[in-house]
LUMGU-231624 format. One line per 4 residues: number of its first residue (from 1); for each residue x, y, z of C-alpha. Coordinates in pm, whole numbers. Each point is the difference from the previous one (the first is absolute). Layout:
// residues N
NUM> X Y Z ~ ...
***
This chain:
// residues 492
1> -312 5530 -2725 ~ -110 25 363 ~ 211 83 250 ~ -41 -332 223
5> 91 -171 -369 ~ 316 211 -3 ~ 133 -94 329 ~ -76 -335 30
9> 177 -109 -365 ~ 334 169 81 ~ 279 9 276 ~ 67 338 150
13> 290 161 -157 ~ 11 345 45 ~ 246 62 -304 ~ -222 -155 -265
17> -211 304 -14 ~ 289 264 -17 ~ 171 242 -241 ~ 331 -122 -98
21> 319 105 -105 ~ 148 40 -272 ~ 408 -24 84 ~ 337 116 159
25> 262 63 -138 ~ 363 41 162 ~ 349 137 -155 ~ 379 17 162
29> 255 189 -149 ~ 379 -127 70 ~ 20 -204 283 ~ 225 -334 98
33> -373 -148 86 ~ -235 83 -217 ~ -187 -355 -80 ~ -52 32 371
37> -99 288 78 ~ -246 28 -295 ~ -162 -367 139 ~ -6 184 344
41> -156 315 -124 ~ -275 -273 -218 ~ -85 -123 349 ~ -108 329 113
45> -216 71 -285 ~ -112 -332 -26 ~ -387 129 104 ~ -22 178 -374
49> 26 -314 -141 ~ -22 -362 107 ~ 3 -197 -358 ~ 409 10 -129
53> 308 199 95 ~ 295 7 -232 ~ 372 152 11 ~ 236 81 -258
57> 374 79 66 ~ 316 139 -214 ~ 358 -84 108 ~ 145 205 -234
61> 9 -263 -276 ~ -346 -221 18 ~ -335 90 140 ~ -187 -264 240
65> -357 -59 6 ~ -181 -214 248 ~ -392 31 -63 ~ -248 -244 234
69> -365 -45 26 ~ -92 32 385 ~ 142 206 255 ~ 325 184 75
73> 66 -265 289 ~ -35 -284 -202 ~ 279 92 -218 ~ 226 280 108
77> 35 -118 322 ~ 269 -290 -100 ~ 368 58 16 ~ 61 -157 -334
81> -273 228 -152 ~ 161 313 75 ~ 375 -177 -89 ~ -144 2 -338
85> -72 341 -28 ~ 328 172 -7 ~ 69 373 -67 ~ 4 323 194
89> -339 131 -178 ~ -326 -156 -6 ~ -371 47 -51 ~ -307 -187 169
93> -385 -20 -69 ~ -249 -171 210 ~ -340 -68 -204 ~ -354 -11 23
97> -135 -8 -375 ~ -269 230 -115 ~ 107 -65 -351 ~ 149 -336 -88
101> -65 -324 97 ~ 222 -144 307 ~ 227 -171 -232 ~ 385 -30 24
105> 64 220 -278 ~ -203 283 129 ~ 230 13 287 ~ 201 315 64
109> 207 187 -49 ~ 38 -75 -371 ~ 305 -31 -197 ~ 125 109 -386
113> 288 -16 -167 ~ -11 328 -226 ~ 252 184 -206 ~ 137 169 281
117> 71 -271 212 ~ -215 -182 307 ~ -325 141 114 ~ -189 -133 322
121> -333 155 147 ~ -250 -23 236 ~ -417 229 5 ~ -172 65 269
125> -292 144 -134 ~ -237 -54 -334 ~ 13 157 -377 ~ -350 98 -76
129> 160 -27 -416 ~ 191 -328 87 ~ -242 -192 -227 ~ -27 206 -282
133> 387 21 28 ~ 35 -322 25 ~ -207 -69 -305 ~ 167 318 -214
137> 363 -170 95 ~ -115 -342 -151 ~ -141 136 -275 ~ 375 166 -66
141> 136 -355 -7 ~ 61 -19 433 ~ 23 -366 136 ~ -170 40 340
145> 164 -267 246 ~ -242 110 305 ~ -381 104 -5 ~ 84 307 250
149> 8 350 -107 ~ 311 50 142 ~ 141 -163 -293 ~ -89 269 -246
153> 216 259 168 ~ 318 -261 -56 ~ -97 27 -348 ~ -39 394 -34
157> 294 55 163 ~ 172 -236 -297 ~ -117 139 -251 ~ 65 368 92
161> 259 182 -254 ~ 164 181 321 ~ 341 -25 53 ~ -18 -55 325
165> -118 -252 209 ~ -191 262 246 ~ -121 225 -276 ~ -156 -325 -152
169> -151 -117 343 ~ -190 338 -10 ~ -49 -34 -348 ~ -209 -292 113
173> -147 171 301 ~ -178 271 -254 ~ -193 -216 -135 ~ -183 -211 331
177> -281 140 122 ~ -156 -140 361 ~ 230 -33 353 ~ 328 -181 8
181> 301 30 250 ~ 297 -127 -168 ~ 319 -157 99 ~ 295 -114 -294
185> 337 -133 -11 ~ 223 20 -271 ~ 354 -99 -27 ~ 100 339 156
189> -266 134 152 ~ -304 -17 240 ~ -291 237 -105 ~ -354 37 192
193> -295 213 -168 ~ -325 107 142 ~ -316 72 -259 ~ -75 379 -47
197> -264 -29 308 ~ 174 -177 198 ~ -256 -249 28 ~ 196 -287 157
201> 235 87 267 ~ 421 -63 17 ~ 227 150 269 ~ 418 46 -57
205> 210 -133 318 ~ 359 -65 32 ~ 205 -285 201 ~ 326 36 40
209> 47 258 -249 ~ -207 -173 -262 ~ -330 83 -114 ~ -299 -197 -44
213> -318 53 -159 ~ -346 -165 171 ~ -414 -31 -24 ~ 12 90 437
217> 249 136 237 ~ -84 -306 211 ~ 250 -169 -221 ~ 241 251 68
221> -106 -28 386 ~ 100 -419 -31 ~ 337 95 -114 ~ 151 256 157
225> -23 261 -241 ~ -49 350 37 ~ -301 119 -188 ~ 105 332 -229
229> -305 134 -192 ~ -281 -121 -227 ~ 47 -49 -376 ~ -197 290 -131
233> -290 -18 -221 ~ 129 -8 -362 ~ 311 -53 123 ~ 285 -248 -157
237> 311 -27 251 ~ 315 -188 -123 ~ 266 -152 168 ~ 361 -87 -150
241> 383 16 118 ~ 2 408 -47 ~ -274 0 265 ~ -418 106 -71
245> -170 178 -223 ~ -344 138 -26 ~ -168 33 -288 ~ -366 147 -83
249> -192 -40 -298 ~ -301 29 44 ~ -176 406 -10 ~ -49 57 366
253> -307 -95 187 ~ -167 -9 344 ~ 63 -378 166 ~ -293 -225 30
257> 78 -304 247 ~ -241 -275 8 ~ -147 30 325 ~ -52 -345 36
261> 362 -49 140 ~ -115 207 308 ~ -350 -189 49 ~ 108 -345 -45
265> 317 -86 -228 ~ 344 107 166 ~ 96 -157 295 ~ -90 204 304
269> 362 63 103 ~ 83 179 -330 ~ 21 369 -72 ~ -207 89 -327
273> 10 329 -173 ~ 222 157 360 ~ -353 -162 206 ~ 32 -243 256
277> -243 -288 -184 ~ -129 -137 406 ~ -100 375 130 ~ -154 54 -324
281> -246 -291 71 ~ -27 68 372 ~ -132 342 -132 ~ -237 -157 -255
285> -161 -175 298 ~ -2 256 157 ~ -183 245 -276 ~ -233 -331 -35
289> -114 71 347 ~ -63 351 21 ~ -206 -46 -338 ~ -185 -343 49
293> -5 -88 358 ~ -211 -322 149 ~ -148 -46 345 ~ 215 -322 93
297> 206 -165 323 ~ 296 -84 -217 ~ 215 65 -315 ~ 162 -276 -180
301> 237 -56 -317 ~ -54 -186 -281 ~ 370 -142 -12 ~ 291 71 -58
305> -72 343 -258 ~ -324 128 198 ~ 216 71 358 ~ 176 299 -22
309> -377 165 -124 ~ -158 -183 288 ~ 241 161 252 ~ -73 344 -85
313> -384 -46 -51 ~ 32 -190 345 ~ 187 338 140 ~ -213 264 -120
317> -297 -190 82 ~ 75 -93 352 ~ -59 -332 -66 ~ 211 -345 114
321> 197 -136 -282 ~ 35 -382 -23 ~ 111 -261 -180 ~ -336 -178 -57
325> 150 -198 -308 ~ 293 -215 91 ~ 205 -86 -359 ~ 264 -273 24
329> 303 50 -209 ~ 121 -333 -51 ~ -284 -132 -216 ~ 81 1 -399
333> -215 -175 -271 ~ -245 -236 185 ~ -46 -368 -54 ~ -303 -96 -227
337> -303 4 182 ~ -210 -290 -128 ~ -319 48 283 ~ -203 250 116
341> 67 -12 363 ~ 391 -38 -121 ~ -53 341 -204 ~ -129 206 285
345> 274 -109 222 ~ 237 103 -266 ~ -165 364 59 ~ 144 60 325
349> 398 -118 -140 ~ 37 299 -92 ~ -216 262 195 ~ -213 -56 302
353> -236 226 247 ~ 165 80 307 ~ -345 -139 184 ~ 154 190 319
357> 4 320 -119 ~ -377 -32 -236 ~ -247 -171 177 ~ -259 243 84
361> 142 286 -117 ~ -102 295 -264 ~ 298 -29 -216 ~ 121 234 -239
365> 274 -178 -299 ~ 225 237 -132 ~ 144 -100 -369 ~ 183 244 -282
369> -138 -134 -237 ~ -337 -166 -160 ~ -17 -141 -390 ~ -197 -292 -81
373> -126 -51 382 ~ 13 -380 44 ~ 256 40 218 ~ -203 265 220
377> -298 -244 -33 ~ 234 -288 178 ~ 147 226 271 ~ -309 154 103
381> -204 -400 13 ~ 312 -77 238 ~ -45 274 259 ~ -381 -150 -47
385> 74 -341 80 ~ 240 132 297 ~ -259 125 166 ~ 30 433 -97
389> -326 159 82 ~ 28 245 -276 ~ 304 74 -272 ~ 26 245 -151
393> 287 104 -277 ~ 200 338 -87 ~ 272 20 -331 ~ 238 174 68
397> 4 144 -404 ~ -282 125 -231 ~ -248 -262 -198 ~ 260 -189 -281
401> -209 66 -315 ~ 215 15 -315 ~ 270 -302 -82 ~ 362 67 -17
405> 231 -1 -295 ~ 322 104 188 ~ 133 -351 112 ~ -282 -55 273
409> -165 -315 -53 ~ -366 186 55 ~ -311 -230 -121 ~ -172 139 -334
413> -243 258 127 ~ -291 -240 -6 ~ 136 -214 221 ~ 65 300 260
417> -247 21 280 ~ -40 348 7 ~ -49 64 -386 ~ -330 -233 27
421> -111 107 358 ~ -91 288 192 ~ 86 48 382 ~ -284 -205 129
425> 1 -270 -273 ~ 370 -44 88 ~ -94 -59 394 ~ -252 -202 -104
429> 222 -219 -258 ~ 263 -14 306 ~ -279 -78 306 ~ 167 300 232
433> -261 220 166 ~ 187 281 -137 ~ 238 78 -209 ~ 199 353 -100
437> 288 97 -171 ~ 256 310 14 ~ -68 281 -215 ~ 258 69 -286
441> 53 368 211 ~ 20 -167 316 ~ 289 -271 -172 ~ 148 340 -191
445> -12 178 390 ~ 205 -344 156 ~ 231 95 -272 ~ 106 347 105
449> -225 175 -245 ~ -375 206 84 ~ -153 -117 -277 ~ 22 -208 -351
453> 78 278 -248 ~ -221 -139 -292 ~ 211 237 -251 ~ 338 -168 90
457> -16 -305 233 ~ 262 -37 254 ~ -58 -354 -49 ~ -66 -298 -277
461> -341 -78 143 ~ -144 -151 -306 ~ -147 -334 177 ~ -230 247 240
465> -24 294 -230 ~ -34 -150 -386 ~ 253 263 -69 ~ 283 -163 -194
469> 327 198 -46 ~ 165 -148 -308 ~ -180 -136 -318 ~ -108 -312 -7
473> 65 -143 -379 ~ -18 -352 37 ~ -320 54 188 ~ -158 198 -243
477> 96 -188 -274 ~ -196 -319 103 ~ -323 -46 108 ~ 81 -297 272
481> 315 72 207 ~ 255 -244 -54 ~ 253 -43 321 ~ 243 -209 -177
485> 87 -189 -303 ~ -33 -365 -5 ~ 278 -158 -190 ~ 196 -304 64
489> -40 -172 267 ~ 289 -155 208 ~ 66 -306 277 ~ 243 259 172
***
């Protein structure tokens, strides 16, 4: 495909080329408000995942479940919604599938009735043995009512021998293998849990005396809640009426964040891991600069993710920053474009050059990220077409090279532009007259380390580095990756 092909068939939207999400999840302990505060807290995370929120309530008596396709807003913001969900506890999950189709009944959090009463939960992360527990749990007789691997961990927990209803929930925890941060609602309690590496992130807060388990501490930040500590790594934290309890499982080990929360998931007002997600990516633009810097007039961001990188390369280059890419905000799906000269209209609905700030300038495009590059092929024809007498691009993260199997919805590795293409076939593919890309030291350095230790990684890198920190059994157990199951299909 040519890149004058790729341009001219599609509209510009700068999110069809990105890595996405893979959910938030949200938990309130004992409070007069908790439908509420839960949908409020949704909004906030509402960036992790765009395809269905759900909420599910107990009053003591009954739980509540409302579970929508589309966005927080287009639910949870009604009156009569939220009069619906009674009860002073609550949990909350916003979605972006990486397994499951988007089908009703893939909508979280889930809900059992076992032995021991009511169980609701919601999984921000991915099981890297959800299908062959999946398939094990059928094969025991299991009726599967969703095709996500969530599901399997209702079942494990069911048919645990434990006497109690924690003890089983770890029962079930022993035997997942991949990143998941949990949070569950019984009939009596609220329980969060964080996988062993503490893969996927979740932060404790408190309102009003009540706790409250979330993906971000921006949703603590909507609120008006006080933000406590992180959930540790391997750590399962409890809450009931004789107060919280911390339990740990798991044989102690060093954490392993994903890093991709600091380069491009969390919301740049968040605090990840006790650093400030914003300066972290001012200081990866800035380590992008002192390692690959560009004779230009002016710096600009691809928007919104690539500005708080383009600031600091911007700063430690000496260079103007602009806004050379104008997005509006108000534009959702577009109409159907049945002509060419409709179609290329339709490119600038979304994004358009700031002519102003371009025309006959040496520009330099600062992005965090690059994966298939169609997107990058798009941006850079634009600055073309506005008149830019060279552009040039930075990423403000290391070459993506290996696909993800920790709930981010990564391409398979042969459809990543870096596994097929060396530096200059890349900036060829993409038509910039150079291209570069921070180092995995120089993202380990904006981090607050010298260095990758290659031993023990600070970090779960596995998308730059190929080094994957958990087995991968469904992987390795199939020769073509399967991302979901493919079972009934619904009107919903």
């Amino acid at each position: 495909m040519s890149t004058s092909e790729n341009f001219s068939s599609e509209g510009l939207d700068l999110e069809e080329d990105r890595l996405r999400e893979e959910c938030g999840v949200f938990g309130i302990y004992n409070h007069p408000q908790a439908a509420a505060i839960t949908a409020l807290g949704l909004h906030a995370l509402q960036h992790r995942g765009q395809e269905a929120a759900g909420i599910v309530t107990f009053d003591g008596q009954r739980f509540h479940s409302e579970r929508r396709l589309g966005l927080v807003g287009d639910t949870f913001s009604r009156q009569e919604v939220i009069d619906n969900l009674p009860g002073q506890a609550a949990v909350g999950h916003v979605r972006y599938s990486t397994t499951g189709a988007t089908i009703l009944r893939n909508v979280q959090p889930l809900f059992a009735e076992l032995a021991l009463g009511g169980f609701a939960i919601g999984h921000n992360g991915n099981l890297t043995n959800g299908l062959s527990l999946r398939r094990q749990l059928v094969r025991d007789g299991a009726i599967m009512q969703s095709t996500t691997d969530t599901e399997a961990v209702l079942h494990l927990v069911a048919r645990s021998s434990k006497p109690r209803f924690v003890e089983r929930f770890i029962d079930a925890l022993r035997d997942l293998e991949g990143a998941y941060s949990f949070v569950a609602l019984t009939n009596k309690k609220l329980i969060g849990a964080r996988d062993p590496l503490g893969i996927r992130p979740l932060v404790l807060g408190t309102l009003d005396g009540s706790p409250i388990l979330a993906s971000e501490t921006c949703a603590l930040d909507i609120i008006g809640a006080q933000y406590v500590r992180d959930i540790e790594n391997g750590e399962v934290i409890v809450f009931d009426e004789t107060g919280m309890h911390s339990h740990k499982p798991f044989p102690p080990m060093p954490a392993r964040p994903c890093v991709f929360e600091y380069i491009y998931f969390s919301r740049p007002d968040s605090i990840v891991g006790g650093r400030s997600v914003y300066e972290v990516r001012k200081t990866l633009g800035i380590e992008l600069a002192r390692e690959v810097p560009a004779d230009v007039d002016v710096v600009i961001p691809v928007p919104d993710s690539g500005v708080p990188a383009a600031i600091g390369y911007a700063r430690e280059a000496g260079l103007p920053f602009e806004m050379g890419i104008i997005r509006n905000h108000y534009v959702g799906r577009t109409f159907i474009q049945p002509t060419q000269a409709i179609r290329e209209i339709g490119v600038r609905l979304k994004h358009n050059a700031n002519r102003a700030v371009v025309q006959g300038k040496r520009i330099i495009l600062i992005d965090d990220s690059l994966v298939r590059g169609t997107t990058s092929v798009k941006i850079v024809q634009m600055m073309r077409d506005a008149g830019a007498r060279e552009v040039h691009m930075r990423i403000a993260s290391p070459p993506i090279t290996h696909s993800d199997y920790y709930g981010i919805d990564t391409p398979e590795r042969d459809q990543l532009l870096a596994a097929t293409h060396d530096i200059e076939g890349m900036r060829r593919f993409i038509g910039a007259d150079s291209l570069a890309f921070l180092s995995v030291d120089g993202l380990y350095r904006a981090l607050g380390h010298a260095k990758r230790d290659p031993v023990r990684p600070q970090f779960t890198d596995h998308c730059f580095t190929g080094d994957y920190p958990t087995a991968l059994t469904d992987q390795d157990a199939q020769t073509t990756p399967q991302r979901q199951l493919s079972l009934l299909a619904e009107a919903s």
